[in-house]
mmCIF entry with sequence, helices, sheets and N, C-alpha, C, O atoms, coordinates in Angstrom:
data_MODEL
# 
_entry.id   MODEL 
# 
_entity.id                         1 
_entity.type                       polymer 
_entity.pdbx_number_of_molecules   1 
# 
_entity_poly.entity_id                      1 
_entity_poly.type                           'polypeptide(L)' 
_entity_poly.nstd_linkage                   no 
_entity_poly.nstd_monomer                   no 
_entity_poly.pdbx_seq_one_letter_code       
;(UNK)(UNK)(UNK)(UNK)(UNK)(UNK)(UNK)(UNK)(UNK)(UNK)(UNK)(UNK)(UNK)(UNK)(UNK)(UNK)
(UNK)(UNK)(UNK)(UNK)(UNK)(UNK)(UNK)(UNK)(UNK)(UNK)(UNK)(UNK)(UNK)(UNK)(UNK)(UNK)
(UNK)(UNK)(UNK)(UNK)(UNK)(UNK)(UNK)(UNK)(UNK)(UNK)(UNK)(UNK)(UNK)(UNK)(UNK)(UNK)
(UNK)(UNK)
;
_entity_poly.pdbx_seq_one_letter_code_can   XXXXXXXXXXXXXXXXXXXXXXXXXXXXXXXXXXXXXXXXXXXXXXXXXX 
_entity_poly.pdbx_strand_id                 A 
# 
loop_
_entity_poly_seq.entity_id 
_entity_poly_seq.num 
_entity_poly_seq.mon_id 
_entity_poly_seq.hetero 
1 1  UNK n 
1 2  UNK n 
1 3  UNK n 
1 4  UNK n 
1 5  UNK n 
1 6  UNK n 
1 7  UNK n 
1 8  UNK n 
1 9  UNK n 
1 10 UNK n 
1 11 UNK n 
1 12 UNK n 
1 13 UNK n 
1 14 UNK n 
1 15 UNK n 
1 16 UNK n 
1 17 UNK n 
1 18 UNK n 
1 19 UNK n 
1 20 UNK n 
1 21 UNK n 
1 22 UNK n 
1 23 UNK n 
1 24 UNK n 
1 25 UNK n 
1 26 UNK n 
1 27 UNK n 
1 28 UNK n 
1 29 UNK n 
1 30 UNK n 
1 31 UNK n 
1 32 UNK n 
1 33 UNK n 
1 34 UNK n 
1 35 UNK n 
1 36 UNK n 
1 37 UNK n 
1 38 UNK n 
1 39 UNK n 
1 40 UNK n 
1 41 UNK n 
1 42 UNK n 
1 43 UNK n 
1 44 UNK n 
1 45 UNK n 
1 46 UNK n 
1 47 UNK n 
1 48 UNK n 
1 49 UNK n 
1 50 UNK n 
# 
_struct_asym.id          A 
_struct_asym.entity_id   1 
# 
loop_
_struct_conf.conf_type_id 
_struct_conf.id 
_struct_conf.pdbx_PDB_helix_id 
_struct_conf.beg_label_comp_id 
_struct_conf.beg_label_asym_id 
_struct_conf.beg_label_seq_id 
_struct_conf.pdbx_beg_PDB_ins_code 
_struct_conf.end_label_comp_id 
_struct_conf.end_label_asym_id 
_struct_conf.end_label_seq_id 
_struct_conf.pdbx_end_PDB_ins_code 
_struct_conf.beg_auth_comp_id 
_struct_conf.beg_auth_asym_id 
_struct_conf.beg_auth_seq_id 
_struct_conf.end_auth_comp_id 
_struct_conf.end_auth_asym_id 
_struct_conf.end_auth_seq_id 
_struct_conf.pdbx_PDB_helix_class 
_struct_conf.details 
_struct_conf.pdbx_PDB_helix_length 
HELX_P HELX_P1 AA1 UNK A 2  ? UNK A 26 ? UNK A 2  UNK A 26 1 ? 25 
HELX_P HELX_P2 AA2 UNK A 33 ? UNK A 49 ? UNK A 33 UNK A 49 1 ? 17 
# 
_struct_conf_type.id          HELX_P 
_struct_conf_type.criteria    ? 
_struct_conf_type.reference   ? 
# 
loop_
_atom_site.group_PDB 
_atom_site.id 
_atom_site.type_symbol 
_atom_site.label_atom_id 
_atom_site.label_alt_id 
_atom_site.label_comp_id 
_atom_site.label_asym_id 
_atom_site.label_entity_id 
_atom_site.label_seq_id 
_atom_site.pdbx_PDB_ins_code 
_atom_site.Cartn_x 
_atom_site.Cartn_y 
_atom_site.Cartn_z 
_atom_site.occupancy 
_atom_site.B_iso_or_equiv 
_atom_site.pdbx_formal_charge 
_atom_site.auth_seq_id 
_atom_site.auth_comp_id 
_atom_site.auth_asym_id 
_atom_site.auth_atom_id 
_atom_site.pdbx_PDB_model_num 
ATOM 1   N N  . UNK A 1 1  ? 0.848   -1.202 0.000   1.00 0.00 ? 1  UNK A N  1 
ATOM 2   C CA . UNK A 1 1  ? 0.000   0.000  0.000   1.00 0.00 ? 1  UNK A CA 1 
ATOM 3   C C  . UNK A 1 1  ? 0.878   1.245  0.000   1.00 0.00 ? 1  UNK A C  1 
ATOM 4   O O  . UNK A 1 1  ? 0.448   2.161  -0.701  1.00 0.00 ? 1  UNK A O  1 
ATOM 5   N N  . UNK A 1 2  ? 1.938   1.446  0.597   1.00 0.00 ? 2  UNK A N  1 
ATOM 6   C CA . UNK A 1 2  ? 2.877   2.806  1.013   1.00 0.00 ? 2  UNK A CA 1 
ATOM 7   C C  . UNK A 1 2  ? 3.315   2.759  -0.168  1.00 0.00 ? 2  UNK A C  1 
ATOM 8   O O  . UNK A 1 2  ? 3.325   3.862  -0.715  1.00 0.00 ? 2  UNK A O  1 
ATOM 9   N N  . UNK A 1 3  ? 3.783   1.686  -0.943  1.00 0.00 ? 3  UNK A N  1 
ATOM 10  C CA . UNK A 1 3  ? 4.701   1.526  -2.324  1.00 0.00 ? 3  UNK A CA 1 
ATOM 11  C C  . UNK A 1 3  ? 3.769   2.812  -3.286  1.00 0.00 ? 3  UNK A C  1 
ATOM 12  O O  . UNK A 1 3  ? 4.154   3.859  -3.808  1.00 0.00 ? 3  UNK A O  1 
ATOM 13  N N  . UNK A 1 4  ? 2.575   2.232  -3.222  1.00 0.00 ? 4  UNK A N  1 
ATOM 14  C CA . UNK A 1 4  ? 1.667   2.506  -4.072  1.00 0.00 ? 4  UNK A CA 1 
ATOM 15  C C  . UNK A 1 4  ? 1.319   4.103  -4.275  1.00 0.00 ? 4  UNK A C  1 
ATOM 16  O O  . UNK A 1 4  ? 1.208   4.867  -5.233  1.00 0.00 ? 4  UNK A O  1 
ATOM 17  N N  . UNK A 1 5  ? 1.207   4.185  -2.810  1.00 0.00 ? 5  UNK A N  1 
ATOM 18  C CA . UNK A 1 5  ? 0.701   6.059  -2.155  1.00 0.00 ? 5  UNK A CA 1 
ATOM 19  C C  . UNK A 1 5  ? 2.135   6.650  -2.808  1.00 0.00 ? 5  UNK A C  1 
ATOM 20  O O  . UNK A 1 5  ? 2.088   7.823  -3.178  1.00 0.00 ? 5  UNK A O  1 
ATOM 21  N N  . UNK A 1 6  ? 3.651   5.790  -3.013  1.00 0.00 ? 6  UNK A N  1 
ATOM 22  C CA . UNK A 1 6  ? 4.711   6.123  -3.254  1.00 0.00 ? 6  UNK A CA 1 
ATOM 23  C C  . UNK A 1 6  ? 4.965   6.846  -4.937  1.00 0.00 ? 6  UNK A C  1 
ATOM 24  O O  . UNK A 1 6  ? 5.613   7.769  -5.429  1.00 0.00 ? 6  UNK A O  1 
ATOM 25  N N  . UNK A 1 7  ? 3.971   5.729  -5.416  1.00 0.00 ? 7  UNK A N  1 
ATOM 26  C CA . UNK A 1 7  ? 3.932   6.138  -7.016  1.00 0.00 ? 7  UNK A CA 1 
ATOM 27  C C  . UNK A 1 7  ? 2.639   6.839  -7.393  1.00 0.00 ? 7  UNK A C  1 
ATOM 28  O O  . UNK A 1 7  ? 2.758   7.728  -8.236  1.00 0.00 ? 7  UNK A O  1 
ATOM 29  N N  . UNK A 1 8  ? 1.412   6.590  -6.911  1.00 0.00 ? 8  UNK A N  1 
ATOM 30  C CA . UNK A 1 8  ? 0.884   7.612  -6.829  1.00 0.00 ? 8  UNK A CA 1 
ATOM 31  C C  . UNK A 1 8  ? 1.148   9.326  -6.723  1.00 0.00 ? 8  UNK A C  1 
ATOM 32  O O  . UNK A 1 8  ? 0.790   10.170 -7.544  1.00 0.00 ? 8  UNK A O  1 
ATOM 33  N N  . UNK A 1 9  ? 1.688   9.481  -5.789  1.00 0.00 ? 9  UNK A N  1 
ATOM 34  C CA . UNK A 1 9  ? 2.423   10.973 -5.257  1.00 0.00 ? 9  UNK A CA 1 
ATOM 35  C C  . UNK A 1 9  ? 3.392   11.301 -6.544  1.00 0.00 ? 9  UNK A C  1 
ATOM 36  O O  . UNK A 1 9  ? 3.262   12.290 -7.265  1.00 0.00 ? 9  UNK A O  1 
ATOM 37  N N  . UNK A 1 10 ? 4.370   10.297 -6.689  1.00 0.00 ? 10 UNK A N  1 
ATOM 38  C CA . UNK A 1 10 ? 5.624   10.897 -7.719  1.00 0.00 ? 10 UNK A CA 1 
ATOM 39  C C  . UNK A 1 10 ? 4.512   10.853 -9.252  1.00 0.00 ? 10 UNK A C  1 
ATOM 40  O O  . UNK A 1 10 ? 5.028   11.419 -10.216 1.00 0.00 ? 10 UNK A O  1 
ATOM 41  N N  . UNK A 1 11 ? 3.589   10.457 -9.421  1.00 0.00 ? 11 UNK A N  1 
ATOM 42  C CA . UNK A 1 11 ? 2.817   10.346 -10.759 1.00 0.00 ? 11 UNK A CA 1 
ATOM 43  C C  . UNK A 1 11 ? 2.040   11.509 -11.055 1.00 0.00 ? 11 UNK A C  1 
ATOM 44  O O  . UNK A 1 11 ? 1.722   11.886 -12.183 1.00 0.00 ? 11 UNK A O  1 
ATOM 45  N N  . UNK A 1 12 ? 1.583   12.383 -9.308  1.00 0.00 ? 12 UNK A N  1 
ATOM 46  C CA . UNK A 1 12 ? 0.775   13.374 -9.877  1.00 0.00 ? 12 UNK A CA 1 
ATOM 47  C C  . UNK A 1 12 ? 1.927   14.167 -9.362  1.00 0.00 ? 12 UNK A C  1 
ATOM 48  O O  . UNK A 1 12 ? 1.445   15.036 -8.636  1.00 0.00 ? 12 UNK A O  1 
ATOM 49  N N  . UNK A 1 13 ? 3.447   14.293 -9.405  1.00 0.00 ? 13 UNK A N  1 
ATOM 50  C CA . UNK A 1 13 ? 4.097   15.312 -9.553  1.00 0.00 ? 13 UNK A CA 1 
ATOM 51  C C  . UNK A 1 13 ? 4.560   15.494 -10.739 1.00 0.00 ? 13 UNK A C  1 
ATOM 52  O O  . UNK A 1 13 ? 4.752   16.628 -11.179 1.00 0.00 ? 13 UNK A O  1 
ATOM 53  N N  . UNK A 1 14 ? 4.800   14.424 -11.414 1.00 0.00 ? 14 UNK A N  1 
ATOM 54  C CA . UNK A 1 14 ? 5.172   13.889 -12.766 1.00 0.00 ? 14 UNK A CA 1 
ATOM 55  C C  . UNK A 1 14 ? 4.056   15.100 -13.637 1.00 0.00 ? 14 UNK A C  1 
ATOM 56  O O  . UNK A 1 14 ? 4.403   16.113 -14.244 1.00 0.00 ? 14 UNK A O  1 
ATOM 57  N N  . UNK A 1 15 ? 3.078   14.723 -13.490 1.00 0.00 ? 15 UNK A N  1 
ATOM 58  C CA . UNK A 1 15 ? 1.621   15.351 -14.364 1.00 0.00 ? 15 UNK A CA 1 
ATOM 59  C C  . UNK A 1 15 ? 1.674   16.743 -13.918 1.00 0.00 ? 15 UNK A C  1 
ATOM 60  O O  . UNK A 1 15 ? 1.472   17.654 -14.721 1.00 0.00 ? 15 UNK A O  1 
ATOM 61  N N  . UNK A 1 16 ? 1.928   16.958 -12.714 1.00 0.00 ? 16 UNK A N  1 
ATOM 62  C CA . UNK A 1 16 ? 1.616   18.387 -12.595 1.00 0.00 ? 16 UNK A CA 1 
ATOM 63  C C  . UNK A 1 16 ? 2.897   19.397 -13.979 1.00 0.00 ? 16 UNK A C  1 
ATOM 64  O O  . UNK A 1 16 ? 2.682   20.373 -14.697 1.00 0.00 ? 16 UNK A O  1 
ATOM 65  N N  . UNK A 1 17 ? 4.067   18.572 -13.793 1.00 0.00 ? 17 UNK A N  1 
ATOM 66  C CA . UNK A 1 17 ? 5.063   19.448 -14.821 1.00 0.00 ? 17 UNK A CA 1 
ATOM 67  C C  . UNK A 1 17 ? 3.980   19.231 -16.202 1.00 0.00 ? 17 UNK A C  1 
ATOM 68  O O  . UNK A 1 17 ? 4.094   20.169 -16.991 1.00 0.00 ? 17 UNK A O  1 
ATOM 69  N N  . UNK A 1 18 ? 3.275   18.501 -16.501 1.00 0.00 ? 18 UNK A N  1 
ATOM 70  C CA . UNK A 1 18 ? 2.862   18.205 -17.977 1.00 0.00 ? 18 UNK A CA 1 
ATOM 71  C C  . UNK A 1 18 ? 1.339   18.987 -17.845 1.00 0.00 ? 18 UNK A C  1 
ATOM 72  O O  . UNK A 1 18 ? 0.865   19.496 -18.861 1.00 0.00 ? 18 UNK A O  1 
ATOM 73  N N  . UNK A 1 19 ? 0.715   19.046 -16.747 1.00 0.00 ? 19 UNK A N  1 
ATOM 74  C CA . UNK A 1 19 ? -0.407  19.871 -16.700 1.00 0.00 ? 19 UNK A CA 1 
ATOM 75  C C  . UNK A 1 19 ? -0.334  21.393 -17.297 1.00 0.00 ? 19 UNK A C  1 
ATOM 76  O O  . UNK A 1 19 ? -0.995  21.967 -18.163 1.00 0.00 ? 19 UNK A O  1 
ATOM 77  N N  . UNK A 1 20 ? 0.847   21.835 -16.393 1.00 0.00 ? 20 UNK A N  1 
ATOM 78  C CA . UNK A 1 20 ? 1.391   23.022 -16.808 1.00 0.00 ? 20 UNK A CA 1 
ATOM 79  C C  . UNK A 1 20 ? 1.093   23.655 -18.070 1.00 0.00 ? 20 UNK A C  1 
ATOM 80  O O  . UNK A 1 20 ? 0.305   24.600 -18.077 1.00 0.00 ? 20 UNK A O  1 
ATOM 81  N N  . UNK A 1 21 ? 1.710   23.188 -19.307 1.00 0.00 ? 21 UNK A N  1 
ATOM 82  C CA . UNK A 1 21 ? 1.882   23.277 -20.277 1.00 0.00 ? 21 UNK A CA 1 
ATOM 83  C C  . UNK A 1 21 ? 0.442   23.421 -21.252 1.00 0.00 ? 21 UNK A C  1 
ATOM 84  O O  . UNK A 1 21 ? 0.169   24.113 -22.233 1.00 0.00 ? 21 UNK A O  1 
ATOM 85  N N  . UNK A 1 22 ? -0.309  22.408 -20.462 1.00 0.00 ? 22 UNK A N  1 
ATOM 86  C CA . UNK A 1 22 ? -1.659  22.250 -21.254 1.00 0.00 ? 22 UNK A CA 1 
ATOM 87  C C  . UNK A 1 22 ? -2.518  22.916 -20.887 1.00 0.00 ? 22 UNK A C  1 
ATOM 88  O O  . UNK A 1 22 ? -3.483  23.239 -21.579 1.00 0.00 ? 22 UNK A O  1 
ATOM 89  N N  . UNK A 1 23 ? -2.266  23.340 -19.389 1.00 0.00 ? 23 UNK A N  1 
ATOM 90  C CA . UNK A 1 23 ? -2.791  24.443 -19.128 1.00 0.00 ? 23 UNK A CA 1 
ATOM 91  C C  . UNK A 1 23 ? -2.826  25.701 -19.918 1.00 0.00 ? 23 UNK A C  1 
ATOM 92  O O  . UNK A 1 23 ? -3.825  25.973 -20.583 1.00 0.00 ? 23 UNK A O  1 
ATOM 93  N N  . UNK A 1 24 ? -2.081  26.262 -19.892 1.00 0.00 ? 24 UNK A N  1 
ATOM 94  C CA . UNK A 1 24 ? -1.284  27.427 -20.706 1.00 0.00 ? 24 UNK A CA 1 
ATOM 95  C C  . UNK A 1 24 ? -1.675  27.112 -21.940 1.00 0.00 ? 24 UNK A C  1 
ATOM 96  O O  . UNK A 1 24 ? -1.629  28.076 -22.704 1.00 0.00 ? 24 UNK A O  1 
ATOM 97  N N  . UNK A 1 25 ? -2.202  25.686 -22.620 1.00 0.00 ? 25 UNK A N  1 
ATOM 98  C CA . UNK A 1 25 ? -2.746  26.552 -23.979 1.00 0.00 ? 25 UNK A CA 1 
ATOM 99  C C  . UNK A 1 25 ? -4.247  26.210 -23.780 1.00 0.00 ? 25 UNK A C  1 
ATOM 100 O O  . UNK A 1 25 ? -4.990  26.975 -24.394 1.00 0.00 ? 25 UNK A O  1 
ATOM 101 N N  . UNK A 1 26 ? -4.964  25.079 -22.946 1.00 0.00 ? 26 UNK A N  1 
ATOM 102 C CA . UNK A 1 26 ? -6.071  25.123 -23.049 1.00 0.00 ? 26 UNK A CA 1 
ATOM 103 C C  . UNK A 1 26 ? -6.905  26.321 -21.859 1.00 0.00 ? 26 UNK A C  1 
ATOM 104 O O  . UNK A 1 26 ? -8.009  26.240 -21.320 1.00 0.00 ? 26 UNK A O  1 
ATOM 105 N N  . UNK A 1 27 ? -5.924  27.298 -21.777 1.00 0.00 ? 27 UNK A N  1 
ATOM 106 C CA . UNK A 1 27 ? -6.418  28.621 -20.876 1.00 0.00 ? 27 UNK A CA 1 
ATOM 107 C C  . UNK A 1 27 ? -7.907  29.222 -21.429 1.00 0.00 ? 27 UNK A C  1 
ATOM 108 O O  . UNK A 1 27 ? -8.844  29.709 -20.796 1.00 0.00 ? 27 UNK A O  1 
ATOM 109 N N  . UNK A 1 28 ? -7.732  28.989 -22.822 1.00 0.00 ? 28 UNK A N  1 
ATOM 110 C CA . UNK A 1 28 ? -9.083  29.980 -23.752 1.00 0.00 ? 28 UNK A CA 1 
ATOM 111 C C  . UNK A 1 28 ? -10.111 28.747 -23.299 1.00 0.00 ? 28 UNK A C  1 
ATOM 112 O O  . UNK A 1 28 ? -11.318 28.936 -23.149 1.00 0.00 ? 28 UNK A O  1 
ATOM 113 N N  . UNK A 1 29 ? -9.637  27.809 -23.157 1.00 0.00 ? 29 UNK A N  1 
ATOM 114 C CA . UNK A 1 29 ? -10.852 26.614 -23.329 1.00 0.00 ? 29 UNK A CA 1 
ATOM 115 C C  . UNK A 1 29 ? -11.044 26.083 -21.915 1.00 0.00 ? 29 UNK A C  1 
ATOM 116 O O  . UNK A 1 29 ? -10.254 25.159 -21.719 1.00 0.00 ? 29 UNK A O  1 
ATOM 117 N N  . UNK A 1 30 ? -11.506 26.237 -21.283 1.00 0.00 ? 30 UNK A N  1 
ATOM 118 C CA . UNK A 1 30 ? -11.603 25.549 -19.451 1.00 0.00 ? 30 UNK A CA 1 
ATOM 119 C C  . UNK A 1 30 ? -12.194 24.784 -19.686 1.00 0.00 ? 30 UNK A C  1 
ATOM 120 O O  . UNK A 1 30 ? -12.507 24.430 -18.549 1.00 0.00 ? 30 UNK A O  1 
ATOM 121 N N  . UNK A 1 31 ? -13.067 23.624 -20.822 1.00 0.00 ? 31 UNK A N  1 
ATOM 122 C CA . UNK A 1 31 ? -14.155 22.569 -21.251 1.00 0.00 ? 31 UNK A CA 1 
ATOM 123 C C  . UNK A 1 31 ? -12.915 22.000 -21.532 1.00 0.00 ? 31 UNK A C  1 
ATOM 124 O O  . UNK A 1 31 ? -12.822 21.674 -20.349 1.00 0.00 ? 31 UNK A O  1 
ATOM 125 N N  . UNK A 1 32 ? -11.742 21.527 -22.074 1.00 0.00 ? 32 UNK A N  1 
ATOM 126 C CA . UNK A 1 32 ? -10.653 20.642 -22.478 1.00 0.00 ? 32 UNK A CA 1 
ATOM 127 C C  . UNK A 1 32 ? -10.274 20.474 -20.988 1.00 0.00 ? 32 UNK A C  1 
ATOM 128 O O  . UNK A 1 32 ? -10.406 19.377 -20.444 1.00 0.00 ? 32 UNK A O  1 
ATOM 129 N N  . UNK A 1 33 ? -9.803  21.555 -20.325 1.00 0.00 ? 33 UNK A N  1 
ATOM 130 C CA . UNK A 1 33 ? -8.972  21.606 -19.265 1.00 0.00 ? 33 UNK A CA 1 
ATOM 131 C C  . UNK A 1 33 ? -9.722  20.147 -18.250 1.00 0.00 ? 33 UNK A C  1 
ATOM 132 O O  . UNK A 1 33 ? -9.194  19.135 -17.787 1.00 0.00 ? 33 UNK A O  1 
ATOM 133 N N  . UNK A 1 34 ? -11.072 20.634 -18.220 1.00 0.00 ? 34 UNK A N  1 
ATOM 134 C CA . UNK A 1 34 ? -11.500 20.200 -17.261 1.00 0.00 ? 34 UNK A CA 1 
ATOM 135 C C  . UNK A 1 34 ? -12.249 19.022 -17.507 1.00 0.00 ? 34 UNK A C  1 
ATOM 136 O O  . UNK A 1 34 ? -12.994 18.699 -16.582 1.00 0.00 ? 34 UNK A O  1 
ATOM 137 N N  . UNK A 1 35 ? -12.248 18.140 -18.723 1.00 0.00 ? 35 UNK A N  1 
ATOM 138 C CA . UNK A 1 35 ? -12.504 17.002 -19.238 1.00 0.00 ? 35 UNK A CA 1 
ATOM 139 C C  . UNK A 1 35 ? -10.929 15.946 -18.814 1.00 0.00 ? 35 UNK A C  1 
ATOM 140 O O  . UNK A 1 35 ? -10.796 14.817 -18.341 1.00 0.00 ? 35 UNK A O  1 
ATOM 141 N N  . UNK A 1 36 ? -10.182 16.758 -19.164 1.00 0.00 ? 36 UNK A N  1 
ATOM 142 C CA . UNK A 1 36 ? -8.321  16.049 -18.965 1.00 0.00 ? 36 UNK A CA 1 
ATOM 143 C C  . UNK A 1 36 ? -8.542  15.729 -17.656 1.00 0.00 ? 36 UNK A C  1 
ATOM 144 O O  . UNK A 1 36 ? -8.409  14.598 -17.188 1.00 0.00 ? 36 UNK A O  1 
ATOM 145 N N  . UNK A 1 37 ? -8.888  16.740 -17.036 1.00 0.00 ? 37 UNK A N  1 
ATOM 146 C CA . UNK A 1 37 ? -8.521  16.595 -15.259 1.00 0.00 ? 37 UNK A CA 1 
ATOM 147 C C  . UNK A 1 37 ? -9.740  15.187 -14.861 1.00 0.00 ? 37 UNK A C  1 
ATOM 148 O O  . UNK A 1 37 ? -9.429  14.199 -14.196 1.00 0.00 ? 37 UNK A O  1 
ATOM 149 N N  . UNK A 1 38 ? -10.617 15.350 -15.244 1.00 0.00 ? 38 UNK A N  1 
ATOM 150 C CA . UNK A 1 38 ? -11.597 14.188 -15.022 1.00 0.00 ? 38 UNK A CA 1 
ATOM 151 C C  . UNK A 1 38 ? -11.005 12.946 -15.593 1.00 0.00 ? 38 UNK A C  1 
ATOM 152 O O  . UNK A 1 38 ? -10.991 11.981 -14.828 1.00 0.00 ? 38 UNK A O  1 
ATOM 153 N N  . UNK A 1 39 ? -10.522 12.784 -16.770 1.00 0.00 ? 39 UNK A N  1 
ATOM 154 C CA . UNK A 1 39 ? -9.702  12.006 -17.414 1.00 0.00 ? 39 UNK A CA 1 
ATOM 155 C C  . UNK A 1 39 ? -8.699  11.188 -16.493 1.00 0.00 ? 39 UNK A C  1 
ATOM 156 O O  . UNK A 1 39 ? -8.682  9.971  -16.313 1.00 0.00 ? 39 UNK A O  1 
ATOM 157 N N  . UNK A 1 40 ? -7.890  12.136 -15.971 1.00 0.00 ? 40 UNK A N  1 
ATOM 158 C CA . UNK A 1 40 ? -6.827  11.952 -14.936 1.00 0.00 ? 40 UNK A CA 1 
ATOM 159 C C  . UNK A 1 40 ? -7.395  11.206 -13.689 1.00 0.00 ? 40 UNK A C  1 
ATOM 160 O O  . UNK A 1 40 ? -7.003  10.174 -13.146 1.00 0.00 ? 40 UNK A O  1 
ATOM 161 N N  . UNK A 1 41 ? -8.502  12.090 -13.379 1.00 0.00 ? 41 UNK A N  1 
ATOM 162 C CA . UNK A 1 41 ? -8.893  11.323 -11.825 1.00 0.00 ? 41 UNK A CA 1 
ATOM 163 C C  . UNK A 1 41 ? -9.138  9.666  -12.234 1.00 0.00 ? 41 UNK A C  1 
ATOM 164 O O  . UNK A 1 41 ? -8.687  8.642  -11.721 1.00 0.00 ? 41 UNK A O  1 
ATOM 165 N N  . UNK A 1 42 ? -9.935  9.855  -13.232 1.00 0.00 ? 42 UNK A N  1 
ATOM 166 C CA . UNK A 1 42 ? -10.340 8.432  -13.519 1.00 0.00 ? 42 UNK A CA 1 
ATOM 167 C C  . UNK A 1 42 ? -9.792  7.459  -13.415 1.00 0.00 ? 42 UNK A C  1 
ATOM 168 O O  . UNK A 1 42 ? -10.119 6.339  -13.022 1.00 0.00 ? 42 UNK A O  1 
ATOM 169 N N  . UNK A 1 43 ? -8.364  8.153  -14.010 1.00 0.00 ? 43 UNK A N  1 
ATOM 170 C CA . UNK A 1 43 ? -7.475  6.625  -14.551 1.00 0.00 ? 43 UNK A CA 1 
ATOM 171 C C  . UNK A 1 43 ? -6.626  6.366  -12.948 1.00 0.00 ? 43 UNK A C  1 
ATOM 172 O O  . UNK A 1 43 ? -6.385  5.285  -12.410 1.00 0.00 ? 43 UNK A O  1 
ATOM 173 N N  . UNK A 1 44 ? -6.268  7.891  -12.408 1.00 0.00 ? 44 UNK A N  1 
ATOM 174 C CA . UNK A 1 44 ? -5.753  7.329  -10.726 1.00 0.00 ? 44 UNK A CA 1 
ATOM 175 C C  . UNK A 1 44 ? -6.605  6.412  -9.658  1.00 0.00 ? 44 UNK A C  1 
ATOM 176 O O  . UNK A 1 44 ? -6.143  5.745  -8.733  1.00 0.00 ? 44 UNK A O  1 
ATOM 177 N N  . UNK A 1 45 ? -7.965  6.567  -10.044 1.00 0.00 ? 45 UNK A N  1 
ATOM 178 C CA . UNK A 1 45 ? -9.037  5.996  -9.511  1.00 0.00 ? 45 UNK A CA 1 
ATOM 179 C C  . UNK A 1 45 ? -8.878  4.554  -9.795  1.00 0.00 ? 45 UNK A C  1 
ATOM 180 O O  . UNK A 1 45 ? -8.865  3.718  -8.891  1.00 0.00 ? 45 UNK A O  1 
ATOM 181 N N  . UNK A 1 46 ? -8.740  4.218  -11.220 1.00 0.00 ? 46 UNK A N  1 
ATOM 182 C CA . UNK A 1 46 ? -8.484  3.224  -11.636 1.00 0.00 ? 46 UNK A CA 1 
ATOM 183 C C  . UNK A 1 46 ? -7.297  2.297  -10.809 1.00 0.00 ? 46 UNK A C  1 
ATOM 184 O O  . UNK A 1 46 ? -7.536  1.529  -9.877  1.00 0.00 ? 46 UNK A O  1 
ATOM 185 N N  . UNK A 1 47 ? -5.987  2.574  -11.395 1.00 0.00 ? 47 UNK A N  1 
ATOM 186 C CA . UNK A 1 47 ? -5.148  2.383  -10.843 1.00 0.00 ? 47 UNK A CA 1 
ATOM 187 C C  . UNK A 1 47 ? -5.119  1.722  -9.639  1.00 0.00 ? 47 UNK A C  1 
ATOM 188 O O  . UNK A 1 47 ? -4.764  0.548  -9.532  1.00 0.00 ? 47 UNK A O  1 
ATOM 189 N N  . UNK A 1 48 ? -5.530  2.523  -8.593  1.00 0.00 ? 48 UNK A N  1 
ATOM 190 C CA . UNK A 1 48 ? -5.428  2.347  -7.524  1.00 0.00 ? 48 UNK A CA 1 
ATOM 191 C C  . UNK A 1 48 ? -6.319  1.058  -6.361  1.00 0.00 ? 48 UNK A C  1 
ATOM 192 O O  . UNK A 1 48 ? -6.059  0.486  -5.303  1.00 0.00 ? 48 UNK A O  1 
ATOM 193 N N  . UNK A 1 49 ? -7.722  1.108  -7.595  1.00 0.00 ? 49 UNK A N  1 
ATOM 194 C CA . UNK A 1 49 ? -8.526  -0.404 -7.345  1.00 0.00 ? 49 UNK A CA 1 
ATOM 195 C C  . UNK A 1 49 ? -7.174  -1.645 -7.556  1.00 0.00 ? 49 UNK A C  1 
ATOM 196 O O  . UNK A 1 49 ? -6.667  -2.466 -6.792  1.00 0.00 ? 49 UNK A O  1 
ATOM 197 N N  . UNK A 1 50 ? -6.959  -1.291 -8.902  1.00 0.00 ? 50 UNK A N  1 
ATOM 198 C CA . UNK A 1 50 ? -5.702  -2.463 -9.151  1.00 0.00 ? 50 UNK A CA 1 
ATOM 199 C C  . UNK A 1 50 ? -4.490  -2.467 -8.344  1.00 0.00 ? 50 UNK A C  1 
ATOM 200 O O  . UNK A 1 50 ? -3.618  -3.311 -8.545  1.00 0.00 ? 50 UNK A O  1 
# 
């Protein structure tokens, strides 16, 4: 479980450098932004059952 919370944590620090970026261009569009971010939860959600 700690392993996990281990890669979890370094995965959404990982994403946050790559959020960044997509941020900054999907700024005009907050409907992309905020489909990705749901996107994201999902798949950590996922993940983390497994």
């Amino acid at each position: 479980i700690i392993r996990s919370l281990i890669y979890i944590i370094l995965g959404i620090r990982l994403n946050i450098v790559y959020i960044i970026p997509i941020f900054a261009r999907y700024i005009t569009n907050p409907i992309k932004v905020y489909f990705y971010i749901l996107k994201k939860v999902f798949i950590y959600s996922k993940s983390i059952r497994d």
